[in-house]
Backbone bond lengths (Angstrom), bond angles and torsions (degrees), N, CA, C in turn:
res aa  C-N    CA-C-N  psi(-1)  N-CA   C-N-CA  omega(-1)  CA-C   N-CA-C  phi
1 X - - - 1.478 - - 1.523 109.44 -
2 X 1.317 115.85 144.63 1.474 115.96 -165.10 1.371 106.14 -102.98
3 X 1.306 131.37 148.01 1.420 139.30 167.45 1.361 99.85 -10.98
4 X 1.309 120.15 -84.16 1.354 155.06 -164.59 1.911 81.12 -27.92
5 X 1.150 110.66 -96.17 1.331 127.94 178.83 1.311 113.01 -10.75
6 X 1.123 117.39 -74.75 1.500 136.93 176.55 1.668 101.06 -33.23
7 X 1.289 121.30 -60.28 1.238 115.81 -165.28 1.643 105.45 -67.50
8 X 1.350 94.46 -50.90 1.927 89.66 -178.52 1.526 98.57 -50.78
9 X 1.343 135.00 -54.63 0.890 120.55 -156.67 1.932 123.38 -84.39
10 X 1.544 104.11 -5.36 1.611 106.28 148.00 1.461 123.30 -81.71
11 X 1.225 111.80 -37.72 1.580 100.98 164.51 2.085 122.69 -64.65
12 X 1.150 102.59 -23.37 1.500 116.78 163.17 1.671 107.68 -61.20
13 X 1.155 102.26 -56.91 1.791 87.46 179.99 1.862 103.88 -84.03
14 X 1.147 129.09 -24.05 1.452 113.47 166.60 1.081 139.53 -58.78
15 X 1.850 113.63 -11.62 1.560 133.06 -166.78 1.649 94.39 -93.29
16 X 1.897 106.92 -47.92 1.277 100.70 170.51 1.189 128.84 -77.60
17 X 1.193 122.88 19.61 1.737 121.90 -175.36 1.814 94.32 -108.66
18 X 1.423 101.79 -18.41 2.034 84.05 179.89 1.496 93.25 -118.95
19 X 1.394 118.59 -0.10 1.545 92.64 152.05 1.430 130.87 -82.13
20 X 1.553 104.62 15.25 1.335 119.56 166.54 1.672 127.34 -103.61
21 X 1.252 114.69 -7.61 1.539 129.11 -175.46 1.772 88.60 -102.56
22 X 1.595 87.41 124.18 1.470 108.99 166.52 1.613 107.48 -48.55
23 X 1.566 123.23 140.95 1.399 148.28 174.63 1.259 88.93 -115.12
24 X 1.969 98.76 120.80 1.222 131.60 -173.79 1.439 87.33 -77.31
25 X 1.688 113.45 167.47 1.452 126.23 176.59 0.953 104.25 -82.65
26 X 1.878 126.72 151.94 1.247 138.19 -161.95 1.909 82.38 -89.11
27 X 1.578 116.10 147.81 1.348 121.22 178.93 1.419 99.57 -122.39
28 X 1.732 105.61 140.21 1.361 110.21 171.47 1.183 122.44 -107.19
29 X 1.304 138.89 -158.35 1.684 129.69 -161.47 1.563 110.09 -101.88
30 X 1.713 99.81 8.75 1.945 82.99 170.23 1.489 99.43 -134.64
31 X 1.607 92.92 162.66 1.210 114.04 -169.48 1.482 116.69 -149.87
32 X 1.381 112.11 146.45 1.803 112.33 177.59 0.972 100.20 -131.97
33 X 1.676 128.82 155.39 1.368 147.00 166.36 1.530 88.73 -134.70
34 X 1.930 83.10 149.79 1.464 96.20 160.88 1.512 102.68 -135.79
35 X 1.329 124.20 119.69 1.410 142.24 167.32 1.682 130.91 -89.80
36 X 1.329 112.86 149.10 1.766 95.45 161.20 1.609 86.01 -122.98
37 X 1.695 86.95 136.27 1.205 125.09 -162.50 1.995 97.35 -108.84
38 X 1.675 105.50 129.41 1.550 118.26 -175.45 1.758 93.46 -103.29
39 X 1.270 108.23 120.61 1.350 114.37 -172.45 2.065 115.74 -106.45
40 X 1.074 113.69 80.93 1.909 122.04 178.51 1.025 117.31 -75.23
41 X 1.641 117.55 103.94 1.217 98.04 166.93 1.327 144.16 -106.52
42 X 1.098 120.03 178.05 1.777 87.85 -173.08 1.290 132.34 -94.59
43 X 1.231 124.85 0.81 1.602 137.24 168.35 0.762 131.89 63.39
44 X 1.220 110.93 43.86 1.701 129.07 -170.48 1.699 103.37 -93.12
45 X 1.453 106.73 133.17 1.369 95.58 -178.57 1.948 94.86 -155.07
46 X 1.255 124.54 163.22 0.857 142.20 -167.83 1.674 100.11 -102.42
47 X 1.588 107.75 139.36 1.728 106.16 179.18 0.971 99.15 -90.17
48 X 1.907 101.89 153.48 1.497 129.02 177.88 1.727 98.28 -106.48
49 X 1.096 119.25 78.13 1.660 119.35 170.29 1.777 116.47 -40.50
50 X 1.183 96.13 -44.66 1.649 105.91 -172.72 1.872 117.10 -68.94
51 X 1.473 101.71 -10.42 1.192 126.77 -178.57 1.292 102.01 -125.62
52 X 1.373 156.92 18.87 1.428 146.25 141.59 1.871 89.55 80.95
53 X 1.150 124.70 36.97 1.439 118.35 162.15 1.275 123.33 -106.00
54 X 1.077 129.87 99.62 1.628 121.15 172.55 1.600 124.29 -54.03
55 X 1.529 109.61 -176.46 1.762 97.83 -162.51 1.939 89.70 -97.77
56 X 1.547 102.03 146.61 1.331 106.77 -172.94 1.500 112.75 73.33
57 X 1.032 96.51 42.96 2.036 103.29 177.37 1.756 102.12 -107.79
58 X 1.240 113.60 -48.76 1.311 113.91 -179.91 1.438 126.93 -77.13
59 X 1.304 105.48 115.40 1.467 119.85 -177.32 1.020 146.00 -77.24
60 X 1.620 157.06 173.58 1.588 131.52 160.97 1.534 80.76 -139.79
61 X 1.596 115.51 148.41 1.557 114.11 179.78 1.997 103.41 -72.82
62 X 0.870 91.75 152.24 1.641 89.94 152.58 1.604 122.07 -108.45
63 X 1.254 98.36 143.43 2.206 104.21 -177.28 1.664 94.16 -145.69
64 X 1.201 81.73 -177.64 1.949 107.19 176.40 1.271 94.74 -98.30
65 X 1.731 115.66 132.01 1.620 107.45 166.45 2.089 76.64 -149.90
66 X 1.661 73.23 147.34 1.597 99.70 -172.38 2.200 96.13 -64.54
67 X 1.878 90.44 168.22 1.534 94.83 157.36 1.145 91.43 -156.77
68 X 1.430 120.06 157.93 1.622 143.11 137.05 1.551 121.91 -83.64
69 X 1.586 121.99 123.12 1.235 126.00 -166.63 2.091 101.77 -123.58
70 X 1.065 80.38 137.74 1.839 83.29 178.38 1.523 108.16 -105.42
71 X 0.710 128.97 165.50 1.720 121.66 178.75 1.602 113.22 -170.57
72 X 1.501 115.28 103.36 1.379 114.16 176.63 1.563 113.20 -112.31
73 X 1.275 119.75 140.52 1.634 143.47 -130.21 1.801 91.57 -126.32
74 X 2.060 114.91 73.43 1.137 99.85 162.39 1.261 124.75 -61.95
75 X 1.879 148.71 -11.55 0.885 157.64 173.42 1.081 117.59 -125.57
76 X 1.586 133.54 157.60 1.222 116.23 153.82 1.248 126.99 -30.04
77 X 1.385 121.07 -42.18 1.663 131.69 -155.40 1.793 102.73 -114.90
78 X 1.328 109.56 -4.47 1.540 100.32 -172.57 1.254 113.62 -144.52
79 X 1.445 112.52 115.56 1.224 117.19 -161.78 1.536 100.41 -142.27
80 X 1.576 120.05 149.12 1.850 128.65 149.01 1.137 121.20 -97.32
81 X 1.305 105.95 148.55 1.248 115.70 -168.90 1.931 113.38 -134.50
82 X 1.270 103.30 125.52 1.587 111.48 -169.16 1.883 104.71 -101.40
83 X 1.488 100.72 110.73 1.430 87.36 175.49 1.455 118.83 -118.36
84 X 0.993 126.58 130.31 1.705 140.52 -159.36 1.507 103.39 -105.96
85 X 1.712 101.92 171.97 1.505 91.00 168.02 2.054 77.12 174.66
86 X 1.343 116.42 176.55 1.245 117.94 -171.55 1.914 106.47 -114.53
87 X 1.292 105.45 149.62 1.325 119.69 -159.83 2.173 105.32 -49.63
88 X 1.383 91.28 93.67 2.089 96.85 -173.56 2.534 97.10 -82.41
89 X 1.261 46.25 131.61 1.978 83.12 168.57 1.652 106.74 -66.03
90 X 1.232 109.62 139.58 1.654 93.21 -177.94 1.934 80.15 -150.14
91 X 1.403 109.05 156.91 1.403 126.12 179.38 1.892 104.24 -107.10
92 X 1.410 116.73 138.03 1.112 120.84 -163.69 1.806 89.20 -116.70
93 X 1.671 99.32 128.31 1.539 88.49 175.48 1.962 104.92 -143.44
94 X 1.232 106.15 130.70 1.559 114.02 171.80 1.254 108.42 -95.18
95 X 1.433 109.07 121.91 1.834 129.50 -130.29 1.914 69.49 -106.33
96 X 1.722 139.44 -26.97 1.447 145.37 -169.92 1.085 103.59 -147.28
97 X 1.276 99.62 138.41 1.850 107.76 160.54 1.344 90.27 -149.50
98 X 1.697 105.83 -178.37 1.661 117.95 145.94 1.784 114.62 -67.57
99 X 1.464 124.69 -1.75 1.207 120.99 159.13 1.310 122.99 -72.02
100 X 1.586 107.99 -38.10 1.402 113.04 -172.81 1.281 102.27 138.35
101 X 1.533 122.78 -159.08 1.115 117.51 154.97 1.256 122.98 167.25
102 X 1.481 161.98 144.39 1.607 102.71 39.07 0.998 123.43 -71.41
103 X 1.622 151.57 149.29 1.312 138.56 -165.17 1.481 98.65 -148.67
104 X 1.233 109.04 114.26 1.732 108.87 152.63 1.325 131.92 -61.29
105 X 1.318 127.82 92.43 0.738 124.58 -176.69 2.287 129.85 -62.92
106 X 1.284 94.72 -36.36 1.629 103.92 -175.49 1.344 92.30 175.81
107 X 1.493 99.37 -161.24 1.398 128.17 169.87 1.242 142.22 -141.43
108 X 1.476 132.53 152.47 1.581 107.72 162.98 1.413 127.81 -157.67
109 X 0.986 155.29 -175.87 1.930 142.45 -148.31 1.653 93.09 -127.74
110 X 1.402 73.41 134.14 2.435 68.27 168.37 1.990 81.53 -148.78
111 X 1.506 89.13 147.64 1.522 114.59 -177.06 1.528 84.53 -117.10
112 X 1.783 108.58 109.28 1.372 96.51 153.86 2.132 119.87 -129.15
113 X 1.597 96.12 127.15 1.367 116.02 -152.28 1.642 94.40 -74.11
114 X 0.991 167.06 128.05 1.879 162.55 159.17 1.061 106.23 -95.21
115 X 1.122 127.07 144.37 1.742 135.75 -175.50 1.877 93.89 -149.85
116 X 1.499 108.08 113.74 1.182 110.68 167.87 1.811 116.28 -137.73
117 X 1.554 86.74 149.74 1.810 85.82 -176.27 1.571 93.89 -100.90
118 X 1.412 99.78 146.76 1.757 123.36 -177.49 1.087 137.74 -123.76
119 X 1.336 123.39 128.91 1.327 113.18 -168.41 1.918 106.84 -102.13
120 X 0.890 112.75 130.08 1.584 109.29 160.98 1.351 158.72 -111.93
121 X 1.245 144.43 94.05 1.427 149.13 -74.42 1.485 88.38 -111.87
122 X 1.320 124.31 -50.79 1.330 136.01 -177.20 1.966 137.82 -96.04
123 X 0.774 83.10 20.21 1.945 99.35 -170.30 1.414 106.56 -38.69
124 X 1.538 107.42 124.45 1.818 119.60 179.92 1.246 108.91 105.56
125 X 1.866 118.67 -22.31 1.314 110.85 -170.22 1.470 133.93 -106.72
126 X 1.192 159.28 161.46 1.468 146.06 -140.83 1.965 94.87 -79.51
127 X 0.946 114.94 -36.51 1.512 115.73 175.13 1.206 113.73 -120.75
128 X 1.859 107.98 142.98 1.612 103.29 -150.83 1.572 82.99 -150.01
129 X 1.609 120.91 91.43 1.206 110.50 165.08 1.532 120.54 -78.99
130 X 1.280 115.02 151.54 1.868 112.31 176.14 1.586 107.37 -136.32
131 X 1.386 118.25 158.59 1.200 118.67 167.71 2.010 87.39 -108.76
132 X 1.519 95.06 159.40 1.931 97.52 137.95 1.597 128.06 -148.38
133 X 0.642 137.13 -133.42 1.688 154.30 173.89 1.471 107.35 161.02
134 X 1.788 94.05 137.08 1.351 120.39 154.21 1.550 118.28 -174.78
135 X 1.219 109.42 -146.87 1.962 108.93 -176.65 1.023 114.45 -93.25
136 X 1.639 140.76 160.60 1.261 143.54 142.46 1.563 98.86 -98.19
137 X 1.657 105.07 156.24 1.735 109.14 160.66 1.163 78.78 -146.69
138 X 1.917 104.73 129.15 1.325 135.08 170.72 1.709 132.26 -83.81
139 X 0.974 157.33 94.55 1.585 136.56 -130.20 1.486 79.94 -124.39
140 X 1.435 100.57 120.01 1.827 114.69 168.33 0.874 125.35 -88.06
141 X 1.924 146.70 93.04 1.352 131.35 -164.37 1.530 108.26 -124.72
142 X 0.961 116.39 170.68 1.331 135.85 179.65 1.582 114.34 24.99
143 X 0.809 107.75 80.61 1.672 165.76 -132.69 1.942 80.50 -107.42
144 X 1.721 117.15 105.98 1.190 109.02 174.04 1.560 109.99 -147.11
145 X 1.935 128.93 69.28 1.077 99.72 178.57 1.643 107.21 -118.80
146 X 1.349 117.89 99.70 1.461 129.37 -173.42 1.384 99.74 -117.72
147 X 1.200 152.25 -25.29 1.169 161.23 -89.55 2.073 88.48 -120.37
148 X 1.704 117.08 -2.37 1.208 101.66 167.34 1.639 96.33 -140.71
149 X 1.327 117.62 140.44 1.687 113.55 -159.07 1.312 72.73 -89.50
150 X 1.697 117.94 -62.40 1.562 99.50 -147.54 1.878 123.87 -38.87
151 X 1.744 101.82 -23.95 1.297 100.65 174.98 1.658 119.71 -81.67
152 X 1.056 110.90 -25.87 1.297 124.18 -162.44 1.618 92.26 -86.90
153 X 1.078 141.29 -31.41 1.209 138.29 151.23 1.643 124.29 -42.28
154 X 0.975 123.03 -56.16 1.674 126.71 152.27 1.579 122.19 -71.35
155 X 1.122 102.24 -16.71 1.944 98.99 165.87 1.312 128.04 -89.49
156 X 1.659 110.11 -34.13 1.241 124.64 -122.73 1.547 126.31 52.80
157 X 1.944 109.28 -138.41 1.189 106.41 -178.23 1.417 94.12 -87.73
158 X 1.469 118.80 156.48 1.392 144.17 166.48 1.359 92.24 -84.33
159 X 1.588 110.53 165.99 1.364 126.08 -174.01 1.435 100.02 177.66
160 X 1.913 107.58 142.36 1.408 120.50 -170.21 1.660 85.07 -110.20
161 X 1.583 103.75 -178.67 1.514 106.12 174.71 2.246 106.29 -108.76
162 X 0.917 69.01 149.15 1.571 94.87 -159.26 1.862 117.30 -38.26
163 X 1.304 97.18 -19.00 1.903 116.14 -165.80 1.686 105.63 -142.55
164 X 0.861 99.39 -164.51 1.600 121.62 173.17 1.239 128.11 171.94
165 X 1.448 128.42 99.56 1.802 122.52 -168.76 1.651 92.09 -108.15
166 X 1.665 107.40 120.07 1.600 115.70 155.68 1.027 94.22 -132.36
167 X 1.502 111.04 -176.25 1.630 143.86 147.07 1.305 124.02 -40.19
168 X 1.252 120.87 136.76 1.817 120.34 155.67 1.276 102.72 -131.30
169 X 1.348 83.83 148.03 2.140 104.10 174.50 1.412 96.71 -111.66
170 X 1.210 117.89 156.33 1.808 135.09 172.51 1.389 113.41 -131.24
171 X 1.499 112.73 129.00 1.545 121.30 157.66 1.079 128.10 -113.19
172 X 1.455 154.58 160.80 1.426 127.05 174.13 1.401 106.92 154.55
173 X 1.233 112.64 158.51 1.548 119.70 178.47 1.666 113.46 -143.50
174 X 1.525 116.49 140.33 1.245 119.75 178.91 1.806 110.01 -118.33
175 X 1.589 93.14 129.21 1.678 88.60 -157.91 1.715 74.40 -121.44
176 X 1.961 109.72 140.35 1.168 139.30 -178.69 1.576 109.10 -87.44
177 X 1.278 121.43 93.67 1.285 131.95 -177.08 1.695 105.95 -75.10
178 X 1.637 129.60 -38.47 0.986 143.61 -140.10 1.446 111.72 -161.79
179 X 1.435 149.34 143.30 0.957 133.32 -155.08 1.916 91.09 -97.64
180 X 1.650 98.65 126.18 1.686 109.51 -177.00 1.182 84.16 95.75
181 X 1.600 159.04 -75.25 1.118 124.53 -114.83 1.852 98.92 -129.14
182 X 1.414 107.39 139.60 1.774 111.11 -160.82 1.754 113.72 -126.83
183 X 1.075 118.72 159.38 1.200 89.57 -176.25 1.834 102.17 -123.45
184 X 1.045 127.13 143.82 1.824 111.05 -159.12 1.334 88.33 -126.54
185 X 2.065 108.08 165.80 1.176 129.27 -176.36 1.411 88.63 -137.84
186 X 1.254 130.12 151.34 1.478 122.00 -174.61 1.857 96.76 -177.54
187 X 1.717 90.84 137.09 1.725 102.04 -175.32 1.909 96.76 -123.25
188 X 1.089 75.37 136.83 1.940 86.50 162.96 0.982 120.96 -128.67
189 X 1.611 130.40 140.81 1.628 126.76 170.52 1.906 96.26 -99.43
190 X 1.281 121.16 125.11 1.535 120.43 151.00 1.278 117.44 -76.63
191 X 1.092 133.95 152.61 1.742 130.41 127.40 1.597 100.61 -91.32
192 X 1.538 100.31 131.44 1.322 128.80 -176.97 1.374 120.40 -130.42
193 X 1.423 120.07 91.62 1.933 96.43 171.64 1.208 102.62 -129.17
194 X 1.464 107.61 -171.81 1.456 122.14 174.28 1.433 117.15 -155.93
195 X 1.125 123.01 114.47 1.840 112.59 156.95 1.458 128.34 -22.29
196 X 1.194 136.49 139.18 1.466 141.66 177.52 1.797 97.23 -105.64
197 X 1.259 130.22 123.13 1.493 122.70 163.91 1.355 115.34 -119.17
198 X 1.016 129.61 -168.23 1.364 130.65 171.98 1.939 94.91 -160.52
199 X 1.321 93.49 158.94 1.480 102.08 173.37 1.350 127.64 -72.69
200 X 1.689 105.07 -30.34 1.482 132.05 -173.00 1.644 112.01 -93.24
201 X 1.250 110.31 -9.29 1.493 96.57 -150.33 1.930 102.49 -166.53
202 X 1.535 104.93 21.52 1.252 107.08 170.92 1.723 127.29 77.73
203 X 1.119 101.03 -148.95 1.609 99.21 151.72 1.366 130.10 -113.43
204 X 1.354 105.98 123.37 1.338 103.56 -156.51 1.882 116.27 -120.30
205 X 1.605 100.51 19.79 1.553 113.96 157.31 1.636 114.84 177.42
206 X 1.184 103.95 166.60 1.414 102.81 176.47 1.238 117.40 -126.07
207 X 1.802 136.18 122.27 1.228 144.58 -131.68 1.762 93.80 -118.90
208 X 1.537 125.73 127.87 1.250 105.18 -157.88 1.963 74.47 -134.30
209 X 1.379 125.48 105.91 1.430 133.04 143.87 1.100 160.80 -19.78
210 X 1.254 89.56 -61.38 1.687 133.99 -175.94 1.864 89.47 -14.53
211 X 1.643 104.51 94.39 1.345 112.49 177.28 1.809 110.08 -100.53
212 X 0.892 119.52 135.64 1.317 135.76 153.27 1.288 108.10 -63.92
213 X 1.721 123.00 130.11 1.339 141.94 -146.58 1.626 100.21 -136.93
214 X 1.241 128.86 88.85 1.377 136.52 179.89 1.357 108.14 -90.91
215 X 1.399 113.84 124.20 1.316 90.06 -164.13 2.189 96.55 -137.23
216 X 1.161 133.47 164.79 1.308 132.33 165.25 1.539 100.63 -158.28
217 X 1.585 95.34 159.06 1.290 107.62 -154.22 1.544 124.25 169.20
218 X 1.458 129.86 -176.85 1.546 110.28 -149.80 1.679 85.75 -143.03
219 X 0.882 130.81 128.09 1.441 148.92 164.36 1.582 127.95 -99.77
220 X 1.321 114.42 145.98 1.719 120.08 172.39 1.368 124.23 -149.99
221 X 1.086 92.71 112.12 1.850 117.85 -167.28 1.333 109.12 -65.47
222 X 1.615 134.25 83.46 1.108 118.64 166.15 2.003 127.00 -41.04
């Protein structure tokens, strides 16, 4: 067999050796995950002296509440990402007062929408860590902490402020189990606050959140 030969005939068995290795699916620039997301917050709160509350008395519980995230990929490496989720219930509790305490005070719903741009370190490959940054805006509704007269008698009604625009940071990685479908781990820092008012007596603290957003979950890359 002549040189010549030989070569056609190693590239002949090399054409058939990757027409035998599975061809991953071609991926396009959008993508959704759906996660349940562990929400910490940090409980920072300002004292109400006139009310026997010290600073960091007022609480928000922490739970698991789901999200849906959209994410379109202008580059391999640079992409935004919109993450949603539906208006979660949270319990408000003053851990001190001159009542005593721990005391539940009420409750109230905040829808908060995150929009972050992302960079991604690894594009094409089975593990794809990313950082991002961008804003949250928080929407505060139905606003309910009456749930103790004796306080609500010296306050009146309590009341949060209606929104909240901070910062978010992103960490996280999406590892390709299946061709299209990934499974992600992903952290967020918010800044979160809110005004404290009262009817009687103004505003009388400022409630600072800023929860850390742990989140895992399963994604599919159109």
């Amino acid at each position: 067999m002549t040189t010549t030969s030989k070569i056609l005939l190693g590239a002949a068995l090399a054409a058939g050796a990757l027409t035998m290795i599975p061809a991953q699916a071609e991926e396009g620039p959008f993508m959704m995950r759906l996660r349940g997301v562990y929400l910490d917050f940090a409980q920072k709160s300002d004292a109400i002296p006139a009310l026997g509350v010290p600073s960091d008395a007022i609480t928000v519980n922490k739970k698991w509440i789901p999200d849906i995230d959209f994410e379109y990929f202008f580059t391999p490496s640079w992409s935004s990402e919109l993450v949603l989720t539906y208006p979660q219930s949270q319990t408000v509790t003053v851990e001190k007062s001159a009542l005593g305490g721990p005391t539940e005070i009420g409750t109230f719903k905040h829808l908060p929408p995150t929009l972050t741009v992302k960079y991604n370190f690894m594009p094409g490959q089975d593990f794809r860590p990313y950082v991002g940054i961008g804003v949250n805006l928080t929407f505060i509704s139905d606003v309910s902490l009456d749930r103790v007269p004796a306080l609500n008698a010296i306050t009146g009604n309590i009341h949060l402020d209606s929104s909240s625009f901070g910062f978010a940071g992103q960490l996280g990685f999406d590892y390709r189990f299946a061709d299209h479908w990934f499974g992600n781990v992903d952290v967020k820092y918010v800044t979160l606050k809110s005004d404290v008012t009262t009817d009687n007596q103004g505003k009388v603290s400022t409630v600072h959140l800023d929860p850390w957003l742990l989140g895992v979950g399963i994604g599919y890359r159109f």
